[in-house]
Wavefront OBJ file of the C-alpha trace (Angstrom):
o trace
v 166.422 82.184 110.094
v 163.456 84.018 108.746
v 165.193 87.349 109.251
v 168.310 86.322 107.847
v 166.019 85.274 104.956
v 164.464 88.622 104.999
v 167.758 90.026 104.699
v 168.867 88.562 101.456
v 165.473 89.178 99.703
v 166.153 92.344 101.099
v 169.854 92.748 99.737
v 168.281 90.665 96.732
v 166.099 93.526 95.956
v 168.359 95.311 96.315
v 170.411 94.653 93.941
v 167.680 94.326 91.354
v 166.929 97.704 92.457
v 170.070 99.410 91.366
v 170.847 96.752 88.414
v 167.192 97.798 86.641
v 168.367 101.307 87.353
v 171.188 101.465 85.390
v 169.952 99.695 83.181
v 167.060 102.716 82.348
v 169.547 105.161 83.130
v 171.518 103.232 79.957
v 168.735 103.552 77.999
v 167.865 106.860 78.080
v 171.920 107.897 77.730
v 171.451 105.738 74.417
v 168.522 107.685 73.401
v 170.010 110.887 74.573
v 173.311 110.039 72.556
v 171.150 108.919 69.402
v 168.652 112.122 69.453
v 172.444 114.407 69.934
v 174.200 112.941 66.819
v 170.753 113.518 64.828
v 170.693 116.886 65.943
v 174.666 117.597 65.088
v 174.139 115.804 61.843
v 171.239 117.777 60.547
v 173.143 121.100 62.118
v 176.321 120.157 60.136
v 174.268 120.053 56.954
v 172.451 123.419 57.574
v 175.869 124.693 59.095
v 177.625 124.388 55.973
v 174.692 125.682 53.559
v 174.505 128.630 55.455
v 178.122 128.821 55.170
v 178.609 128.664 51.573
v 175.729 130.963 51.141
v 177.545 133.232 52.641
v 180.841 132.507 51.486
v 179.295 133.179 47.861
v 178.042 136.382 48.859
v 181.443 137.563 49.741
v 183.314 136.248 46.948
v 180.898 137.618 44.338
v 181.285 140.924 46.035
v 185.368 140.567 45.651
v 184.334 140.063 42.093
v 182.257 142.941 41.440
v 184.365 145.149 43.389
v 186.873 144.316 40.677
v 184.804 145.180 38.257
v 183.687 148.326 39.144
v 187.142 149.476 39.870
v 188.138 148.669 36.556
v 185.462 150.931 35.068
v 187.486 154.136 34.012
v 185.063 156.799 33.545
v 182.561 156.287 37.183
v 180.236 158.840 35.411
v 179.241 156.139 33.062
v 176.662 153.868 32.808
v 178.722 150.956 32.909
v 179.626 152.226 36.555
v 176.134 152.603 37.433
v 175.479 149.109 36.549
v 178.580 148.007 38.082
v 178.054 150.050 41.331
v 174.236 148.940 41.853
v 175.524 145.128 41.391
v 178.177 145.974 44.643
v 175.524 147.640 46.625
v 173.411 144.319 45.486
v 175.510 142.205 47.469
v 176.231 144.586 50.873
v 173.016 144.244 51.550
v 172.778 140.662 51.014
v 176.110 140.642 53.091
v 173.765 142.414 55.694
v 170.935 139.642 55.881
v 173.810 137.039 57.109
v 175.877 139.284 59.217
v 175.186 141.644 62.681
v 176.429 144.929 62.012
v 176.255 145.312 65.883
v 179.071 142.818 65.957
v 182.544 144.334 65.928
v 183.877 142.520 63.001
v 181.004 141.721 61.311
v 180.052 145.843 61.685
v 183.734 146.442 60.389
v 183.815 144.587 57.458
v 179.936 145.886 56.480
v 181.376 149.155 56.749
v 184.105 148.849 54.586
v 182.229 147.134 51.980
v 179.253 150.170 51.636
v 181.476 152.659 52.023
v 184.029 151.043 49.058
v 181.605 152.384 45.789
v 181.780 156.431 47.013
v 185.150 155.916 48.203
v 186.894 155.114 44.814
v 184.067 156.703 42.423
v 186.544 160.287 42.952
v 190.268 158.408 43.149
v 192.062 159.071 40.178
v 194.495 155.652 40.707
v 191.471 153.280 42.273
v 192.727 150.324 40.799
v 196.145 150.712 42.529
v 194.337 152.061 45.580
v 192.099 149.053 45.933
v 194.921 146.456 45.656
v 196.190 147.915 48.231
v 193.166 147.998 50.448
v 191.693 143.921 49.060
v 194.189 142.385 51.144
v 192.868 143.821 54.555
v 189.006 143.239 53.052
v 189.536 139.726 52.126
v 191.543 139.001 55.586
v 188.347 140.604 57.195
v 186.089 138.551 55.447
v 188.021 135.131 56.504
v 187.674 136.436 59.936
v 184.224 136.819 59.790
v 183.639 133.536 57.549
v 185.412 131.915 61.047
v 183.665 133.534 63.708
v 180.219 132.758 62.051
v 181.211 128.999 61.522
v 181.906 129.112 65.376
v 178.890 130.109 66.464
v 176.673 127.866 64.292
v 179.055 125.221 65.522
v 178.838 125.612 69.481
v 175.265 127.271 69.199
v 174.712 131.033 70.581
v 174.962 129.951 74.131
v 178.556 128.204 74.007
v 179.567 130.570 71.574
v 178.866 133.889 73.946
v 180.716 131.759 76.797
v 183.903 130.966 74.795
v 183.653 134.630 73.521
v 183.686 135.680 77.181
v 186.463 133.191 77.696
v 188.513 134.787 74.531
v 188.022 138.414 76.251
v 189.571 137.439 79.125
v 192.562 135.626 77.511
v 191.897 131.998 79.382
v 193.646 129.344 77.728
v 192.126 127.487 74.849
v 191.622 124.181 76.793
v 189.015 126.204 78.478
v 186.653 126.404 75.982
v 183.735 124.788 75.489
v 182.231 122.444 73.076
v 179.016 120.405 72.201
v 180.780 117.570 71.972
v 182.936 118.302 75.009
v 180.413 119.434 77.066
v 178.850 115.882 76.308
v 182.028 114.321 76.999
v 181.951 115.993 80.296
v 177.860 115.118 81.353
v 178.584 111.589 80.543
v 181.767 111.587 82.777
v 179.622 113.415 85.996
v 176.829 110.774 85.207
v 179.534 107.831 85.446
v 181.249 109.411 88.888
v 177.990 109.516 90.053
v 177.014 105.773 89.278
v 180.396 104.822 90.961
v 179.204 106.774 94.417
v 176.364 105.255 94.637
v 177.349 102.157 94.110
v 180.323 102.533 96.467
v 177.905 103.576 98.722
v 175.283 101.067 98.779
v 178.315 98.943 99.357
v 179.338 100.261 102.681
v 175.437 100.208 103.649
v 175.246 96.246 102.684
v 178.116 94.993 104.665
v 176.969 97.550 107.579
l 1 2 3 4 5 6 7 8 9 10 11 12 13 14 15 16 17 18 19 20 21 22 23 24 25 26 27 28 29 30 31 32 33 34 35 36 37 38 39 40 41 42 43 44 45 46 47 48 49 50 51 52 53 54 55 56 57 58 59 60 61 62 63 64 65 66 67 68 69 70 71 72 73 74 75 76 77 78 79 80 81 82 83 84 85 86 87 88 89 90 91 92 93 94 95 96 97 98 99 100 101 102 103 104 105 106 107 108 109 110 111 112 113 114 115 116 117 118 119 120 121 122 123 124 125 126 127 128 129 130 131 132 133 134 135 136 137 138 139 140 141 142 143 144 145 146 147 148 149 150 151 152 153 154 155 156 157 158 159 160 161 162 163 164 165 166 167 168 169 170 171 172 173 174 175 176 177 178 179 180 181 182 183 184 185 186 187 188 189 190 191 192 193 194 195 196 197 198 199 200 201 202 203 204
């Protein structure tokens, strides 16, 4: 009798054990889930200020790029004015973007270079109409690719980039919130084997 008393306040214990276990294991996946959707709240916020910073930039840019084009005589000093306002914004443009970046590099390029190239072109304004489309497309690409990155963060960002450069599918990539999805999912398999397990050892 005593040791089949033993027993249960040993299964009894047991079961405590594993219940008290959870239920810290709980808790902390509660304060783990609280301290993420902080975190992706206060990102969002900066996300989309840094965004529409940006955003501005380029669309003020558009805007003075009009301007100057529509400046007839580029000797002026209308021009001038007009021309240091567009530089004004490339290098803003430059403080948000990596020129090291192929896009990002791309469409920096085609913005410094736009002031020389259509100070000497006789139809500009036709010229640049044609050449706006491809600039603004650029821009949207870049707009895109930054809001990625602030999105996933530099680390899922680089891995889905490595993903995109090996054309995997897009159900491949990686997100925070997926990548949560996943880590709760491993944490709940996990819970199930060991409690299948302990199981098997109690009726052993």
């Amino acid at each position: 009798m005593p040791r089949e008393d033993n027993a249960k306040m040993s299964d009894s214990d047991s079961v405590t054990l594993l219940v008290g276990a959870g239920a810290t294991a709980g808790a902390f996946l509660g304060i783990f889930v609280t301290a993420l959707l902080s975190r992706a709240s206060a990102t969002s916020t900066l996300r989309q200020d840094w965004i529409n910073s940006l955003r501005a930039v380029l669309s003020k840019y558009l805007t003075h790029a009009e301007i100057f084009i529509d400046v007839p005589d580029k000797n002026s000093e209308e021009a001038y004015k007009a021309k240091i306002a567009l530089i004004e914004y490339v290098h803003q443009a430059k403080l948000y973007l990596n020129e090291s970046e192929k896009k990002s590099g791309d469409l920096l390029q085609l913005m410094q270079e736009l002031p020389s190239k259509y100070s000497k072109v006789e139809h500009a304004a036709k010229e640049y109409q044609n050449e706006k489309p491809k600039i603004s497309s650029l821009m949207q690409d870049v707009l895109k690719e930054e809001w990625n990155r602030v999105r996933d963060g530099e680390i899922l960002w680089s891995i889905n980039n490595f993903f995109k450069l090996i054309r995997l599918p897009k159900w491949f990539y990686i997100s925070r919130i997926r990548l949560f999805w996943v880590c709760v999912l491993l944490i709940a398999l996990y819970a199930a084997y060991r409690f299948c397990t302990y199981g098997v050892v109690v009726q052993a």
